[in-house]
C-alpha positions in Angstrom: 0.0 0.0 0.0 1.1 3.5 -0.6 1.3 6.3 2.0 -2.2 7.9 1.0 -4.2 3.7 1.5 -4.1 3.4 -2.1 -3.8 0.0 -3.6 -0.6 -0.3 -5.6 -2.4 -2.8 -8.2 0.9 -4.3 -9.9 2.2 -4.8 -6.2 -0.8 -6.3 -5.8 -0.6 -8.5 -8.7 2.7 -9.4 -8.1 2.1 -10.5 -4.2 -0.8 -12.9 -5.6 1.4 -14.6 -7.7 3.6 -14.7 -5.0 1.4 -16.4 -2.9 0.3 -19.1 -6.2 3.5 -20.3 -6.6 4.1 -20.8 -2.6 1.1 -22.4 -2.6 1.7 -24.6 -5.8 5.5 -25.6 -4.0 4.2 -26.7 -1.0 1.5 -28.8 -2.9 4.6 -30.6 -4.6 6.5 -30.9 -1.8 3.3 -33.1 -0.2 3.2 -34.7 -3.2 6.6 -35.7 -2.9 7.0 -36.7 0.9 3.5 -38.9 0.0 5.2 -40.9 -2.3 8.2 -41.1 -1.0 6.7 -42.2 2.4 3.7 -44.3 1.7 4.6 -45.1 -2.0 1.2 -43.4 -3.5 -1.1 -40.3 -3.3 -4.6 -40.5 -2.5 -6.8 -38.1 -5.0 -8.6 -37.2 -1.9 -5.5 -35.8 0.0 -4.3 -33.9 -3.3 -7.7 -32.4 -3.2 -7.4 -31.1 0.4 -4.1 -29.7 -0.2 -5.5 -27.6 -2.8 -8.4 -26.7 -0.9 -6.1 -26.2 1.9 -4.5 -23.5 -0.1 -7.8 -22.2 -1.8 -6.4 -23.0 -5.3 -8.8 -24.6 -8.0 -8.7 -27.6 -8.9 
C-alpha cells in the first residue's frame, strides 16, 4: 500500500502470484513426501491440499 491507502495494483498482482507459486511448492512438496513415504497419493488428500491453499482444482 502507498502512503495515501491506495492499492498499488501491480504490487498487488505481483504478491498474488507470489502467494500461487508458494502455494503450488508446498502442494509438490506433499506430493513428494507422499510418495516417497507411503509409495502413492490418494486423489482425496491432493484435493485437500488444494483446498487447503484455496487453489482450483
Amino acid at each position: 500500500m502507498r502512503r495515501n491507502n491506495k492499492v498499488n495494483f501491480k504490487e498487488q498482482q505481483a504478491k498474488e502470484i507470489a502467494r500461487r507459486h508458494y502455494a503450488l511448492r508446498q502442494i509438490d512438496r506433499y506430493i513428494n513426501w507422499s510418495v516417497g513415504v507411503r509409495g502413492f497419493l490418494k486423489w482425496k488428500d491432493l484435493k485437500n491440499q488444494y483446498k487447503k491453499y484455496k487453489l482450483e482444482f
